[in-house]
Backbone of each chain as ProteinMPNN parsed JSONL, in Angstrom:
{"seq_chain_A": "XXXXXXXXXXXXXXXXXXXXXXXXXXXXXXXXXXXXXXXXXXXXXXXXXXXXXXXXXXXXXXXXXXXXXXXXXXXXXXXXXXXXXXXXXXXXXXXXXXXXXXXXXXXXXXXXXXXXXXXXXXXXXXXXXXXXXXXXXXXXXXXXXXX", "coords_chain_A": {"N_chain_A": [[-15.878, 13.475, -19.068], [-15.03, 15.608, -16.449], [-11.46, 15.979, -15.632], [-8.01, 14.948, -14.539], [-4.616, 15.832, -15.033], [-2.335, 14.347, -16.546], [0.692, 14.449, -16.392], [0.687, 15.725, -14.325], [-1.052, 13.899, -11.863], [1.267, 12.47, -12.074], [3.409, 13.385, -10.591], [1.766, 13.849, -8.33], [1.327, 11.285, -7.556], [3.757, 10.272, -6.975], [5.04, 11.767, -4.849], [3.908, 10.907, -2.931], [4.361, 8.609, -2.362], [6.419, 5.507, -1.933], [9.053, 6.722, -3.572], [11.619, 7.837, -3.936], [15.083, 7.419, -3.012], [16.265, 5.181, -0.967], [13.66, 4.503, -0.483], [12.274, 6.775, 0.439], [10.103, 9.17, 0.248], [9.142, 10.941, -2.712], [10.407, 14.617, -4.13], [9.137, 15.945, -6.158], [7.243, 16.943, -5.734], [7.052, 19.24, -3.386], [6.948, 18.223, -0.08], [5.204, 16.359, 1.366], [4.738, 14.342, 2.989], [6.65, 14.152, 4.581], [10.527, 13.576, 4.321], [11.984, 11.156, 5.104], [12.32, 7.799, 5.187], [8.873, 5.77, 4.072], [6.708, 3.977, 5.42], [4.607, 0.639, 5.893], [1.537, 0.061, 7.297], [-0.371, -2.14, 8.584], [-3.37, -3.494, 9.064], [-6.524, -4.312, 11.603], [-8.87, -3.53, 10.675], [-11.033, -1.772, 9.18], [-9.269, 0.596, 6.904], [-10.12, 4.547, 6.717], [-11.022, 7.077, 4.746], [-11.169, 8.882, 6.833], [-9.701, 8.424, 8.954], [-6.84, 5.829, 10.005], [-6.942, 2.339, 9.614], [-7.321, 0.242, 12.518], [-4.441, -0.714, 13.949], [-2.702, -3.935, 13.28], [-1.11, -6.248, 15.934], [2.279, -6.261, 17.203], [4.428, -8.829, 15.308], [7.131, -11.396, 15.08], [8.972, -9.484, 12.933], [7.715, -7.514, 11.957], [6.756, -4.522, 13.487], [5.232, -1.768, 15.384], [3.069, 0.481, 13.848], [4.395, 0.083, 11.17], [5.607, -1.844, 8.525], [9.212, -1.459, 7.448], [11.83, -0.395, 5.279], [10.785, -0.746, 2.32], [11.864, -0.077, 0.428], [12.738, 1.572, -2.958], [10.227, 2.435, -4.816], [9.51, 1.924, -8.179], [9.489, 4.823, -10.355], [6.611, 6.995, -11.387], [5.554, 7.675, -14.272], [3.578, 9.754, -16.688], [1.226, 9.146, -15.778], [1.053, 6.553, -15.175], [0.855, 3.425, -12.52], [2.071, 3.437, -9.356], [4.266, 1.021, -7.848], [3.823, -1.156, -5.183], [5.246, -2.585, -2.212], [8.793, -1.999, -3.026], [10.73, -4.491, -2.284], [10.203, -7.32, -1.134], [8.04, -7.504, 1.715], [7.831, -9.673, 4.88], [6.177, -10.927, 7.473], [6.116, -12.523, 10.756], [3.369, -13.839, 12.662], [3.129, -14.04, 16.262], [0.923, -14.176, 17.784], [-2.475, -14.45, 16.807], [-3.41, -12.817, 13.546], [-5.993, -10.775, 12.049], [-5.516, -9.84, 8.746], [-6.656, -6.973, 6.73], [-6.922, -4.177, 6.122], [-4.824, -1.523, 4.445], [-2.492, 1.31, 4.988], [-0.194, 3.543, 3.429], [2.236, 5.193, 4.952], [4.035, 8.229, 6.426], [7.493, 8.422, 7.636], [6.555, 9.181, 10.001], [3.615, 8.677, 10.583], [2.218, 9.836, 8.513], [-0.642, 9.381, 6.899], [-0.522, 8.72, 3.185], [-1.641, 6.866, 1.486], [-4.832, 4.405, 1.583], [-6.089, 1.265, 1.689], [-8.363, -1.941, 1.049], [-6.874, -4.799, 1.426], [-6.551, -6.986, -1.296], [-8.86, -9.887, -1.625], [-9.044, -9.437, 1.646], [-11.294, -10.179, 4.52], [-7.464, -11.354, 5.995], [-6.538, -14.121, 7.082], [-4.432, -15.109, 9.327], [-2.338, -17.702, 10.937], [-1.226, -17.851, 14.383], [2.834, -18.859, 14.212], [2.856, -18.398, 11.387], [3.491, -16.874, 8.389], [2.841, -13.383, 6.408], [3.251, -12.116, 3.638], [4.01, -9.942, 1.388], [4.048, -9.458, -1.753], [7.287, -8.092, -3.166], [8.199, -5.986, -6.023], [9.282, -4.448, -9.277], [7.54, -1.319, -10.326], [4.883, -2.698, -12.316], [4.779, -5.328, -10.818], [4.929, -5.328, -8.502], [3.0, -6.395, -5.642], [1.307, -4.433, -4.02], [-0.669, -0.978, -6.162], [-0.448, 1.54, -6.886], [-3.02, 3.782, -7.856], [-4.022, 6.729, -9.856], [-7.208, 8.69, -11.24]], "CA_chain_A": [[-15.689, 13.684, -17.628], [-13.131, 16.245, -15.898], [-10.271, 15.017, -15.114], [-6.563, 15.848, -14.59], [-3.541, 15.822, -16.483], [-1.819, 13.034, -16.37], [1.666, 14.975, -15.494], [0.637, 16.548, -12.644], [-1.127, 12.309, -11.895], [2.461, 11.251, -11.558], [3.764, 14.193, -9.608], [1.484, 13.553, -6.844], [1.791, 10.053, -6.896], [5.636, 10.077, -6.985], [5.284, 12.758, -4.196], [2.986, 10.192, -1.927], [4.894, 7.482, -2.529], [8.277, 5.298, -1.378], [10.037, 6.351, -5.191], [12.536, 8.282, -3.915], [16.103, 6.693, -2.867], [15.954, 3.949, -0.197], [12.237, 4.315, -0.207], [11.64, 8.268, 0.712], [9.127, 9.846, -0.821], [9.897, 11.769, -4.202], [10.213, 15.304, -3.519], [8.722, 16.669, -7.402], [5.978, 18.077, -5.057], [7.501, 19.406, -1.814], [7.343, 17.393, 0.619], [3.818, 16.08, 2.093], [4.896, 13.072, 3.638], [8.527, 13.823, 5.313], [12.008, 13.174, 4.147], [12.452, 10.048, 5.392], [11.556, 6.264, 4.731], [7.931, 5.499, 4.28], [6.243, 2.912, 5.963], [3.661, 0.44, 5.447], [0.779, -0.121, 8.518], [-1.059, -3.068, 8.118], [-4.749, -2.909, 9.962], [-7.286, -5.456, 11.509], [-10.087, -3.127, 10.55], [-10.707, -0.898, 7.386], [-9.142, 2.121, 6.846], [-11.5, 5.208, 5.762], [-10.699, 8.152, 4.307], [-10.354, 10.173, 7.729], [-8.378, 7.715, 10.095], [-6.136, 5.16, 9.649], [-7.649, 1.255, 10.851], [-6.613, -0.359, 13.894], [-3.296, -1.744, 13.388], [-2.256, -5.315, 14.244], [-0.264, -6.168, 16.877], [3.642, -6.811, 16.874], [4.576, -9.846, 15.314], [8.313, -11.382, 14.251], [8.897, -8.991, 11.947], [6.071, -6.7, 11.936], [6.687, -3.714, 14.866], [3.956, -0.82, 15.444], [4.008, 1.633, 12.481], [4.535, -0.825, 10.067], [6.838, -2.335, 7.936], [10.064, -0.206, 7.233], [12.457, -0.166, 4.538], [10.086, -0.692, 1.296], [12.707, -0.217, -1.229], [12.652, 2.78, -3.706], [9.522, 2.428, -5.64], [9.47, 2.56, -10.083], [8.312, 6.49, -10.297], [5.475, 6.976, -11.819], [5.501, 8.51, -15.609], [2.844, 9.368, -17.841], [-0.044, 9.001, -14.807], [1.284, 5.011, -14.304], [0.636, 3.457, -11.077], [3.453, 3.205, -8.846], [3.988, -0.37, -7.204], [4.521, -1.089, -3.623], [6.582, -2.377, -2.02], [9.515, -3.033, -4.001], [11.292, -5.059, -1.345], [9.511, -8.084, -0.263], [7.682, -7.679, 2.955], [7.402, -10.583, 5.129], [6.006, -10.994, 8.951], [5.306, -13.679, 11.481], [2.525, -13.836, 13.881], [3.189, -14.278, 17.38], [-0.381, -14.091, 17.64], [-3.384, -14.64, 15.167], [-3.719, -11.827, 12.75], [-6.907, -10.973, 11.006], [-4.965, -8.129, 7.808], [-7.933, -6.198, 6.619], [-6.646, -2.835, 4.899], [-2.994, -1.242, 4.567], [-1.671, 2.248, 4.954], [0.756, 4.057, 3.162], [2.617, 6.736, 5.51], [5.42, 8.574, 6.34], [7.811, 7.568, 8.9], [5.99, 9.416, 11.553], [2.523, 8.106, 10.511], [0.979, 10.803, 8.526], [-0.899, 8.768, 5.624], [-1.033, 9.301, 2.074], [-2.457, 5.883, 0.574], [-4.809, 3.562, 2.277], [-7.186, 0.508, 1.129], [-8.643, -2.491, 1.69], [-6.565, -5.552, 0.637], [-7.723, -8.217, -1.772], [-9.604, -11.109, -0.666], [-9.804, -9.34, 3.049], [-9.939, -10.55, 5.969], [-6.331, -12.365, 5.566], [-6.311, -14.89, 8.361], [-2.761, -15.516, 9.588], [-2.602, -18.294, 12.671], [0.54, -17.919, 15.047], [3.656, -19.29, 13.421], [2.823, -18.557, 10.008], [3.76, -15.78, 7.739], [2.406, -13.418, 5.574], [4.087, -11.431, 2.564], [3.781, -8.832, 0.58], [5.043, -9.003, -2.76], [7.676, -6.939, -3.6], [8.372, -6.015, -7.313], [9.675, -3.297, -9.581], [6.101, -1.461, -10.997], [3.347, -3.66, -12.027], [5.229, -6.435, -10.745], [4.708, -5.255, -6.952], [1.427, -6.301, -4.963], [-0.065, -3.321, -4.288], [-0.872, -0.833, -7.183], [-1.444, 2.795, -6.557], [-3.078, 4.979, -9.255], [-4.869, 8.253, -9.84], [-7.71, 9.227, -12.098]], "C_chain_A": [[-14.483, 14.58, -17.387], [-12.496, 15.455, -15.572], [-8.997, 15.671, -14.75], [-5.478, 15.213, -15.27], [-2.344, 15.338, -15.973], [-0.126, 13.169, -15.86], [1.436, 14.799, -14.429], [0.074, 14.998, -11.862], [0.142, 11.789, -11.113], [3.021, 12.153, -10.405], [2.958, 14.184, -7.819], [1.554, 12.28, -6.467], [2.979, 9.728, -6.535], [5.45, 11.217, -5.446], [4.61, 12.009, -2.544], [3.607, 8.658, -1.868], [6.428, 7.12, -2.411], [9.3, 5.455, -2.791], [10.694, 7.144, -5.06], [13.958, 7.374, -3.078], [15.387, 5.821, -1.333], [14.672, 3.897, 0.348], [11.544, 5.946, 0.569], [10.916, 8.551, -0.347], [9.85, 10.725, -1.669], [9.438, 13.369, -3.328], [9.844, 16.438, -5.241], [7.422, 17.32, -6.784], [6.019, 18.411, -3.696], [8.099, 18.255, -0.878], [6.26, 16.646, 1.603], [4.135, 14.975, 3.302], [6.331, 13.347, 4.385], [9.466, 13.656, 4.156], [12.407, 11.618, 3.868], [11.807, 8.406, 4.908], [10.059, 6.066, 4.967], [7.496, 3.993, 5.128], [4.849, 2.304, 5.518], [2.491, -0.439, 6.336], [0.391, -1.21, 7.573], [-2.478, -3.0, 9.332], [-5.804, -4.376, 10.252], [-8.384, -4.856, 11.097], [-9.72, -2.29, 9.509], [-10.561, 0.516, 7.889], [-10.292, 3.355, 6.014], [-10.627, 6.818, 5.311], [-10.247, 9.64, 5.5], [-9.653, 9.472, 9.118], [-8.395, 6.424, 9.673], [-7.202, 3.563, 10.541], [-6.806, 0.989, 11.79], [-5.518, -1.053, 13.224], [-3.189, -2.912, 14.206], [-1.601, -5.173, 14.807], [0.791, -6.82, 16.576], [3.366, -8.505, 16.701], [6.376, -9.673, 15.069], [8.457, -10.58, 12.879], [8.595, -7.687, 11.245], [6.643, -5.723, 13.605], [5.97, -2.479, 14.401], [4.419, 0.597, 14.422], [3.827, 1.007, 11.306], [5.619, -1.238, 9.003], [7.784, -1.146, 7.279], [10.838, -1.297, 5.681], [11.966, -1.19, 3.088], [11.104, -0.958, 0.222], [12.234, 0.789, -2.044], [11.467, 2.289, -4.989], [9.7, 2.808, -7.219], [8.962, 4.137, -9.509], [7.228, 6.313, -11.096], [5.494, 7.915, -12.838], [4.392, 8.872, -16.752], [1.636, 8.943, -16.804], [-0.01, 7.222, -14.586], [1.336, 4.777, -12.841], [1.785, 3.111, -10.682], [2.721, 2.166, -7.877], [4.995, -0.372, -6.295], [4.657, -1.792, -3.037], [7.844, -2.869, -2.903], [10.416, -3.933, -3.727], [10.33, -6.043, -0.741], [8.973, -7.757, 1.132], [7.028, -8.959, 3.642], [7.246, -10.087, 6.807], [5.7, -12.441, 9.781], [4.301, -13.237, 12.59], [2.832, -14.997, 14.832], [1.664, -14.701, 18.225], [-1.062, -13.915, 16.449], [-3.765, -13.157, 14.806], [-4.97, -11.982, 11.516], [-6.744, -9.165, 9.569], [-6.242, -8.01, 7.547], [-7.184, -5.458, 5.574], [-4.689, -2.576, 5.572], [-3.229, 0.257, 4.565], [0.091, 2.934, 4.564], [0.793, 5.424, 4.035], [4.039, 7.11, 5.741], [6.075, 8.223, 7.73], [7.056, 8.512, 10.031], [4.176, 9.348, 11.537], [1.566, 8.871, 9.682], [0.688, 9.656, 7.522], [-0.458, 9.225, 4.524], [-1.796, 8.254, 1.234], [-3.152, 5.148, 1.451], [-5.837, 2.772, 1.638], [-7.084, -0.802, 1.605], [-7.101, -3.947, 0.795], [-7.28, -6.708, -0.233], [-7.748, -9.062, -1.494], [-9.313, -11.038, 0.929], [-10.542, -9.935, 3.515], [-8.966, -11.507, 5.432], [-6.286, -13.231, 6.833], [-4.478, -15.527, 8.184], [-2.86, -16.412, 10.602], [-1.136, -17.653, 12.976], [1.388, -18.618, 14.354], [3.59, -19.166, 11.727], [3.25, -17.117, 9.65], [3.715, -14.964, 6.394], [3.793, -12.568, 5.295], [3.075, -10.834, 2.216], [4.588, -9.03, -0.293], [6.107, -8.244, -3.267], [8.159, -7.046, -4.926], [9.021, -4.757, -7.961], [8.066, -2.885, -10.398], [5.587, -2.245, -11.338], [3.767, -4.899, -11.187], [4.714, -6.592, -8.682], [3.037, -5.782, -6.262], [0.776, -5.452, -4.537], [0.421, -2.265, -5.402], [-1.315, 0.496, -7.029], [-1.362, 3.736, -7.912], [-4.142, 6.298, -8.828], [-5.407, 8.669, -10.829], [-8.955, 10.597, -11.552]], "O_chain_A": [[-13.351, 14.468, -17.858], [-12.798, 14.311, -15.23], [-8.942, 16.898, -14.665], [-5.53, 14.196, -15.961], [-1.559, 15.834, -15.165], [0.377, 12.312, -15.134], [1.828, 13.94, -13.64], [0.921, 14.734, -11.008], [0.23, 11.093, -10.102], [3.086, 11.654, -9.282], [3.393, 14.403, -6.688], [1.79, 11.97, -5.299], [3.167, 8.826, -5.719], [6.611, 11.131, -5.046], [4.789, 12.449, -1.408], [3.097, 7.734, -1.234], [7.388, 7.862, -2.624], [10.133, 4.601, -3.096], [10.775, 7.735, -6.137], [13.488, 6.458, -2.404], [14.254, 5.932, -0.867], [14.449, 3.376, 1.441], [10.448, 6.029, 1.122], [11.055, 8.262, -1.536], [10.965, 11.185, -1.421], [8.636, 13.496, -2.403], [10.323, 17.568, -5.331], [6.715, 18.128, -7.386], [5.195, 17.986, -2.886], [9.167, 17.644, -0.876], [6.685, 16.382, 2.728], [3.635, 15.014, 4.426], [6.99, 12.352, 4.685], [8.996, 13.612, 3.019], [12.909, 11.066, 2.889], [10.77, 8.238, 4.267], [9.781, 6.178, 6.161], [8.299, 3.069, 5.263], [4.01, 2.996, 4.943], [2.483, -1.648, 6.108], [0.612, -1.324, 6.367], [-2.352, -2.396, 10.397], [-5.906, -5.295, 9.44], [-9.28, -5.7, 11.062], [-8.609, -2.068, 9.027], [-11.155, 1.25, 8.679], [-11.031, 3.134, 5.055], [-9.631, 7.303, 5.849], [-9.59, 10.672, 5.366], [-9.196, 10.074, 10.089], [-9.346, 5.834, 9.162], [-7.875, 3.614, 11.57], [-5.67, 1.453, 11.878], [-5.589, -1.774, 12.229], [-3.451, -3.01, 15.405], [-1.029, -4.086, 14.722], [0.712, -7.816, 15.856], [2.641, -9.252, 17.359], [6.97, -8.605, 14.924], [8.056, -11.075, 11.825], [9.099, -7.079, 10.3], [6.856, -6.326, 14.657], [6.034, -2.122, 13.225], [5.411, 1.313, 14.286], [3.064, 1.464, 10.455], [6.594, -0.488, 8.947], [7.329, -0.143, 6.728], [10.514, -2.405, 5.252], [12.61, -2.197, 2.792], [11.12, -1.851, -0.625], [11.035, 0.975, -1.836], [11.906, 1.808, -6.034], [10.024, 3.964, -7.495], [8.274, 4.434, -8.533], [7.037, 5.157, -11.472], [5.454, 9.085, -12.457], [4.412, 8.164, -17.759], [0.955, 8.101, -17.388], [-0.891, 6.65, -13.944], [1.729, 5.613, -12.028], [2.573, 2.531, -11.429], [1.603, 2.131, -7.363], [6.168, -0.002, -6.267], [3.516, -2.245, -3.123], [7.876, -3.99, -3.409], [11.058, -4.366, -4.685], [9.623, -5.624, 0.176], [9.949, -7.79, 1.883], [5.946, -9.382, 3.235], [7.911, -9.196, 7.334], [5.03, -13.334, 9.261], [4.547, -12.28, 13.324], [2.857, -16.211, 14.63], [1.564, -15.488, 19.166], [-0.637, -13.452, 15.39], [-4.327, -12.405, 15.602], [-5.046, -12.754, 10.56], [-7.362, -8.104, 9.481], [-7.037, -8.817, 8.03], [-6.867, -5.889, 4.465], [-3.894, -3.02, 6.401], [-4.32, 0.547, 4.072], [1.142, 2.825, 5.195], [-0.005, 6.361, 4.029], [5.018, 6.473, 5.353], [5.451, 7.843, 8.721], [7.307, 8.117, 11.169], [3.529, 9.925, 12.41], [0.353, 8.777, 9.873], [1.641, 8.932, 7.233], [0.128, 10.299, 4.662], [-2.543, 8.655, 0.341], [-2.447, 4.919, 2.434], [-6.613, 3.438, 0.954], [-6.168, -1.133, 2.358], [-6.591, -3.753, -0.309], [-8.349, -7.237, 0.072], [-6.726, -9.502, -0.968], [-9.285, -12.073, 1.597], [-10.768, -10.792, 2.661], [-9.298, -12.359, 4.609], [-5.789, -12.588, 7.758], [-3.759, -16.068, 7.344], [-3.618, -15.964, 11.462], [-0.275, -17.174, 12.239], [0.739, -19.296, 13.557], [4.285, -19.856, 10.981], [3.351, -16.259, 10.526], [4.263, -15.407, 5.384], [4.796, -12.343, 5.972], [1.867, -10.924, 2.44], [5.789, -8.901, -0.053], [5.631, -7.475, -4.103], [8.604, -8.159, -5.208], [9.347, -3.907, -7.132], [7.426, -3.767, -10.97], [5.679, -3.1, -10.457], [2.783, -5.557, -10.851], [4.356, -7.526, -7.965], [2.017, -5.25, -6.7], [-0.448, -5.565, -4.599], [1.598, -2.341, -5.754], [-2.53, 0.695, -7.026], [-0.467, 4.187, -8.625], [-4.76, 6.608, -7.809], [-4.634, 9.138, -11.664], [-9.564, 11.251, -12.399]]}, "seq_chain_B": "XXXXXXXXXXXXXXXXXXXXXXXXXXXXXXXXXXXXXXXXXXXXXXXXXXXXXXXXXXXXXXX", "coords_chain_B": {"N_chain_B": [[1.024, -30.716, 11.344], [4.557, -30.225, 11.826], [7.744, -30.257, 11.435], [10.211, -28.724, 13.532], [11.747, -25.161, 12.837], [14.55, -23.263, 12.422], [15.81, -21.589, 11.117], [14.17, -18.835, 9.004], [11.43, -18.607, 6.94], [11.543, -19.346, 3.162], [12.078, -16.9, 0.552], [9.723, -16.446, -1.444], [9.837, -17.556, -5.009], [9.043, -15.202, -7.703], [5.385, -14.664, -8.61], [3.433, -13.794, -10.763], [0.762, -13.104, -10.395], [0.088, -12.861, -7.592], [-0.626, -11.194, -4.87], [-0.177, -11.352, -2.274], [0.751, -13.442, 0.277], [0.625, -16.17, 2.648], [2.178, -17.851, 4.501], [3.167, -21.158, 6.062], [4.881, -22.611, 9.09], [6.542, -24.446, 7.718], [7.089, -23.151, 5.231], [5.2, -23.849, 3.446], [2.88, -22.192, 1.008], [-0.234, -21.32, 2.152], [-2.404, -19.467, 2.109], [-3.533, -17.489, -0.791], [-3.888, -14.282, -2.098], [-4.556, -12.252, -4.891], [-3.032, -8.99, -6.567], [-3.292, -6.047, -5.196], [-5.574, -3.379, -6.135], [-4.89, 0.01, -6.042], [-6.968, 2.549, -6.419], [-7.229, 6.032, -6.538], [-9.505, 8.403, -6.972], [-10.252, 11.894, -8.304], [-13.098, 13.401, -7.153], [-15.803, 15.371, -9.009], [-18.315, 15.526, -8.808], [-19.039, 16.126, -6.25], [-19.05, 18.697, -6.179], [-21.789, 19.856, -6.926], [-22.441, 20.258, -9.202], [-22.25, 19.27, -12.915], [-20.498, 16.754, -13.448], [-19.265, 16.738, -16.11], [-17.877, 18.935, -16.541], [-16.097, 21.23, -15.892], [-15.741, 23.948, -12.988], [-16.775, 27.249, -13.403], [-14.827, 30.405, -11.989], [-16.831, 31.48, -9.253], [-19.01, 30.561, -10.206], [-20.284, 27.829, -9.244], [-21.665, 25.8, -6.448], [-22.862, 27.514, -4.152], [-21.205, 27.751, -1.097]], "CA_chain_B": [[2.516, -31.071, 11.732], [5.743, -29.629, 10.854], [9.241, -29.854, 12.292], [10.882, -27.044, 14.559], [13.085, -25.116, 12.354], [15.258, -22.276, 13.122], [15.782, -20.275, 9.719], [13.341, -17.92, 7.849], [11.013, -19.313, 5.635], [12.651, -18.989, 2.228], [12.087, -15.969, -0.514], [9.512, -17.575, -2.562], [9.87, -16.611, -6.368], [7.795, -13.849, -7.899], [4.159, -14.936, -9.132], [2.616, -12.202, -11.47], [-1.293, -12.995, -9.854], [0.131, -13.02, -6.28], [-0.044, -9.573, -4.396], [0.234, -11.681, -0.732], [0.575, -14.74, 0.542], [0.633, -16.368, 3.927], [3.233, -19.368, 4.579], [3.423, -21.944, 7.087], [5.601, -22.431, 9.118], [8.005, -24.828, 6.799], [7.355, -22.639, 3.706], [4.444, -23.889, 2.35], [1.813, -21.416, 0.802], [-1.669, -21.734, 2.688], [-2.899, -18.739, 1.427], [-2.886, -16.077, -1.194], [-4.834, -13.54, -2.938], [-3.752, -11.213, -6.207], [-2.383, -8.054, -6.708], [-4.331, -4.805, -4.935], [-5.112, -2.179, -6.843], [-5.728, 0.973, -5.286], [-7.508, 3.209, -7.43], [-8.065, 6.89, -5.809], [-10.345, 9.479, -8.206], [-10.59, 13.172, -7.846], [-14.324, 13.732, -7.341], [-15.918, 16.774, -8.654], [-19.619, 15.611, -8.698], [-19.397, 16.691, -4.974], [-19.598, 20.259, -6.169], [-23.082, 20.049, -6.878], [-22.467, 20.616, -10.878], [-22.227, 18.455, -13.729], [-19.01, 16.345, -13.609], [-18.354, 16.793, -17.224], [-18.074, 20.225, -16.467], [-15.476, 22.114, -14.196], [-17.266, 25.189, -13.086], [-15.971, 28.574, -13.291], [-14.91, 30.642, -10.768], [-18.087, 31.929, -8.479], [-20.461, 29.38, -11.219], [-20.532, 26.646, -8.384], [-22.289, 25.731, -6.103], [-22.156, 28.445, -3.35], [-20.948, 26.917, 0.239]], "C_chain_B": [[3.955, -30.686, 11.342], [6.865, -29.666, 11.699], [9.976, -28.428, 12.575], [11.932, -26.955, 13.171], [13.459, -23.945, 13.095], [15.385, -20.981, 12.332], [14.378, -19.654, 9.287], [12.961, -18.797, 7.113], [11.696, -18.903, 4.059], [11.633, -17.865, 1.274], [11.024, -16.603, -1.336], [9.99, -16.223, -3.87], [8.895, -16.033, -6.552], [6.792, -14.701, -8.83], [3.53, -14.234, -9.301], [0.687, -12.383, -10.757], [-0.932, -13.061, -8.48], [0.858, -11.699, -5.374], [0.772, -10.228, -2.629], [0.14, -13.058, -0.927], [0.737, -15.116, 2.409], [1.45, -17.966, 3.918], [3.25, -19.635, 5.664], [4.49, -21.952, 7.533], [6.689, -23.388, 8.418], [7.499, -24.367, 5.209], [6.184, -22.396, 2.836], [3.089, -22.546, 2.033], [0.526, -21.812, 1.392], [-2.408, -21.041, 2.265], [-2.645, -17.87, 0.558], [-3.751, -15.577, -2.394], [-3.697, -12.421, -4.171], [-3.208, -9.626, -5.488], [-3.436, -7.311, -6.15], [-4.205, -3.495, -5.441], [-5.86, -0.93, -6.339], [-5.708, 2.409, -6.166], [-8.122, 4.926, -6.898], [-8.317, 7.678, -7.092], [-10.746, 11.188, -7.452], [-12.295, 13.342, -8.008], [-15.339, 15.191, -7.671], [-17.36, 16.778, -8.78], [-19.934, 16.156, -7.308], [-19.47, 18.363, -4.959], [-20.791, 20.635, -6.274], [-23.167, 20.119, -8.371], [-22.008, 18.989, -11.767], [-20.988, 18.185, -13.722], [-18.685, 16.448, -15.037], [-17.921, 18.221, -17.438], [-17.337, 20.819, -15.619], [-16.169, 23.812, -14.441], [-15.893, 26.546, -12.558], [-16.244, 29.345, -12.068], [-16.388, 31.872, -9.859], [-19.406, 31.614, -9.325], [-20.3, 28.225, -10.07], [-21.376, 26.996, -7.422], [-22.201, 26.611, -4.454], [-22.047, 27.536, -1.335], [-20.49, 27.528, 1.686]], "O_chain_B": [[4.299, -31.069, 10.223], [6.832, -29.015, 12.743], [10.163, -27.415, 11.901], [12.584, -27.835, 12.608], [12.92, -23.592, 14.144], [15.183, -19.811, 12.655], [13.449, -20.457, 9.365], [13.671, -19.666, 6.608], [12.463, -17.941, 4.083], [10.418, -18.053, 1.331], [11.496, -17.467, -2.075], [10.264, -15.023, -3.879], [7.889, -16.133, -5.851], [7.273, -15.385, -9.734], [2.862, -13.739, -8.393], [-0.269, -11.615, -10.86], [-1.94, -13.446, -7.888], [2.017, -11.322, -5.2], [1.765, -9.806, -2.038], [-0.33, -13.706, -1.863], [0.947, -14.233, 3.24], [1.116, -18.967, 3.285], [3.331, -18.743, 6.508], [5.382, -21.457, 6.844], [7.848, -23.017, 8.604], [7.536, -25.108, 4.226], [5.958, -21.521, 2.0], [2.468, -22.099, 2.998], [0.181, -22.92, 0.981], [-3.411, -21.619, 1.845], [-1.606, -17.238, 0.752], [-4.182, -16.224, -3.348], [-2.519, -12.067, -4.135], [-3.064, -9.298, -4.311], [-4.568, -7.696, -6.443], [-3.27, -2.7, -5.345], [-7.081, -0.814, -6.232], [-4.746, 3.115, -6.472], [-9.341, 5.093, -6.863], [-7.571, 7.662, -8.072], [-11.335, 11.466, -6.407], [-12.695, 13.407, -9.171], [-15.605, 15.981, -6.764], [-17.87, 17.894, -8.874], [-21.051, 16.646, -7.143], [-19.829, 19.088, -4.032], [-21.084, 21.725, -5.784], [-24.334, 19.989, -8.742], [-21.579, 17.944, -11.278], [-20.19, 19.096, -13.941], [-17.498, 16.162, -15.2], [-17.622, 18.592, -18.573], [-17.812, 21.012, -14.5], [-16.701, 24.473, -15.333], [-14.872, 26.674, -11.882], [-17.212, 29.259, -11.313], [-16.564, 33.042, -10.199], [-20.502, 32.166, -9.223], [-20.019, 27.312, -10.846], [-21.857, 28.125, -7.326], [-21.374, 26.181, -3.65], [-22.915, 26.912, -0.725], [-20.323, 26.777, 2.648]]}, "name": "protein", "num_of_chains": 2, "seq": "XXXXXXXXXXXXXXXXXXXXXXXXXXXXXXXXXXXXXXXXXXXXXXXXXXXXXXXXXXXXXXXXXXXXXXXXXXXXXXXXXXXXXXXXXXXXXXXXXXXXXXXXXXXXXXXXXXXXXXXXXXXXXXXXXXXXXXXXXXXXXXXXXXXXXXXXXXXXXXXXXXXXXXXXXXXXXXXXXXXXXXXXXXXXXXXXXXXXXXXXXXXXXXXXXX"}
């Protein structure tokens, strides 16, 4: 099968991703995503390849956009997946949340990652609160790769 | 049933099969699914040519 070469692999993932200092995107391939801190939407409906899903609504925690300061992602070497977030993310619902899919974007919303989460729909009631793992590579809950 | 608190639920520790979780409000885990792995693939069967095959330039499929 074609494929691509497993450099250039990490270069765009490091380039789409929070693995530059306090969670900016790496800049080994311009700059696709901004400068600044990535963010991470969370959605009641699935994201698709040409718009982002509906995002949930503010909770404790949780404000529109999606969760900020990620933490500087492992880079990605050798076509390894870079793991996200590396900063715990936690939220409360103010209201019942049904998560679905996530978005990786830049702080002013453009995308660059988005999918469904596992075992979707996440039912949240009011007062409760979900997480997001945060880890250093594999260790993180979500898992982004490129073949 | 759970008593009013005031603080943050606490940090849990890290659990290698646990991408999320969902906590009550005094702490406890109610739900939680694994790690998500998001897997994107460059597709080049959408050229119309044999994916084991990258196609030279003006050998594709004309568009």
């Amino acid at each position: 099968m074609a494929a691509i070469d497993q450099t250039l692999v990490s270069l765009i993932l490091n380039a789409l991703t929070p693995t530059g200092a306090a969670g900016i995107p790496g800049t080994a391939l311009g700059t696709p995503v901004g400068t600044t801190a990535m963010k991470l939407r969370l959605n009641s409906a699935l994201s698709t390849a040409s718009a982002a899903g509906t995002e949930i609504v503010n909770g404790t925690g949780y404000a529109a956009g999606g969760f900020t300061s990620l933490g500087a992602s492992t880079t990605s070497s050798a076509g390894s997946a870079v793991g996200v977030p590396l900063t715990t993310q936690s939220a409360t619902a103010t209201s019942a949340w049904s998560i679905v899919s996530f978005d990786l974007t830049s702080t002013a919303g453009v995308r660059g990652w988005f999918g469904p989460f596992n075992g979707q729909p996440i039912a949240v009631a009011i007062g409760n609160t979900f997480q997001i793992t945060g880890g250093s590579g594999a260790a993180a809950g979500i898992q982004i790769s490129l073949t | 049933m759970h008593l009013l608190r005031l603080e943050a639920p606490p940090e849990p520790a890290w659990e290698p099969d646990h991408g999320w979780r969902v906590l009550d409000a005094d702490g406890h885990v109610v739900n939680a699914g694994e790690r998500t792995f998001l897997v994107a693939q460059f597709n080049l069967a959408g050229l119309g040519i044999d994916d084991t095959q990258v196609p030279l330039l003006g050998a594709g499929q004309e568009r």
